[in-house]
N, C-alpha and C positions, 0 to 999 in steps of 0.2 A: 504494500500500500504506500501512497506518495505521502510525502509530509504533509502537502496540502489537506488529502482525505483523513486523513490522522488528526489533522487537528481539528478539521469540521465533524469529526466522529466524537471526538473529545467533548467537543464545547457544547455540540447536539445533545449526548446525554447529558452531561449535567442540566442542560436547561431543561429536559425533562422531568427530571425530578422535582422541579418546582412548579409541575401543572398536576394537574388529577385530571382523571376520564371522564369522571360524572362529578356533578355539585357533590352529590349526596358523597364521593370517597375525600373530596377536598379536608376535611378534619383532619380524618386520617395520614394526611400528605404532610399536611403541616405539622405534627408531633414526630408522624419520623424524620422530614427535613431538620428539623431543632433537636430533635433527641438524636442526632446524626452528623447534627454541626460541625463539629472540630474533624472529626473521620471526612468528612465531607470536604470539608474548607481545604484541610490537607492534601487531601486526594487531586482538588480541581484546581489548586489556588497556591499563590507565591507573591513573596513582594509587598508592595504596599495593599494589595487586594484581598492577600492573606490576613494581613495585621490588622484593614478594615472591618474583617467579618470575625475574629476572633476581639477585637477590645472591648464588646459590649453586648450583650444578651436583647434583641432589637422588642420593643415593647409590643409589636405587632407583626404580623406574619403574613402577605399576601397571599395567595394559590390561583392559580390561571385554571379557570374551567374550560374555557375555550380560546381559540385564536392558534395565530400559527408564529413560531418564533425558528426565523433560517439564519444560516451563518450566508449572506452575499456575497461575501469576499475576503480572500487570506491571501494578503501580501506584505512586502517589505523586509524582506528576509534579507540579516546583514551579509556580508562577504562569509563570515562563520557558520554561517546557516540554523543558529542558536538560538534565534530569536526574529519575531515577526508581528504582524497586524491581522485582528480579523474586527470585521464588521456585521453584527446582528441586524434583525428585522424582526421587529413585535406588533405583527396586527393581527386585529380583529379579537381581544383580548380581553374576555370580561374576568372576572376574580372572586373572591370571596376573600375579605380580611378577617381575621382571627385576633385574639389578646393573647398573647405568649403568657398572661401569667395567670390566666383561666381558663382559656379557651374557647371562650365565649364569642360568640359570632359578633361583628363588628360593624361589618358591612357583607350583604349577599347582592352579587351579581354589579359590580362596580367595573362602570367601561371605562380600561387605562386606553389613553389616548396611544395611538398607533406612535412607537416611536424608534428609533435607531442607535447601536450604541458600536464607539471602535476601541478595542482593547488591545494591550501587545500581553503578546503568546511569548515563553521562553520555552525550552528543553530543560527539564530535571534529569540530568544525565545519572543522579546518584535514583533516582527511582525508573527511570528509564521510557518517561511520557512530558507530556507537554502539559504546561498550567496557564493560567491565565495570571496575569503579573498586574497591572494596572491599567486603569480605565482612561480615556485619550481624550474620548471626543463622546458628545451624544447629543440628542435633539427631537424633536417631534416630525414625525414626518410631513 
């Protein structure tokens, strides 16, 4: 497989994890994404995007019921091939938000405005996959 598909295979699951299939399993999404955090964060995450999502337990929790989130584009790979750019695509995106410290429904069926975001990718050469390192660019479509 090419770097490029490796890294849109990467970035594809982890975004998954943070949708559910139906309203009704959205709960459920959200206590294992949060009871899975740190496992999580490690696994997908490096850099200041790591240190982002570990320094504070977030008071609320989104979950995407519907919509579609693509990676459009992976480029900017240095001379070392170590390190790179990829750009999402979030529409059509409704949600349910949760309370991280009840779990109490917040808000059901919340339409997030379609929006776009570019992060750079490195190589974890000591785990042997690609993470996401820090966020660039973003904006509403």
């Amino acid at each position: 497989r090419s770097v490029t598909e490796t890294i849109v295979a990467t970035v594809t699951e982890y975004y998954a994890l943070l949708r559910a299939d139906s309203e009704e399993a959205a709960l459920d999404v959200a206590k294992r994404v949060m009871a899975d955090r740190q496992i999580l964060a490690t696994r997908y995450f490096t850099g200041s995007a790591l240190a982002g999502l570990l320094s504070t337990r977030p008071p609320q929790f989104q979950v995407g019921t519907s919509g579609r989130t693509a990676v459009i584009d992976v480029r900017g790979f240095g001379p070392e091939g170590l390190a790179g750019f990829y750009t999402i695509l979030v529409t059509g995106t409704m949600a349910n938000v949760y309370s991280t410290s009840d779990w109490t429904l917040v808000a059901r069926n919340v339409k997030v405005a379609d929006f776009y975001e570019t992060w750079r990718v490195v190589f974890d050469a000591a785990a042997g996959t690609w993470k996401i390192d820090s966020k660039l660019a973003g904006g509403l479509k």
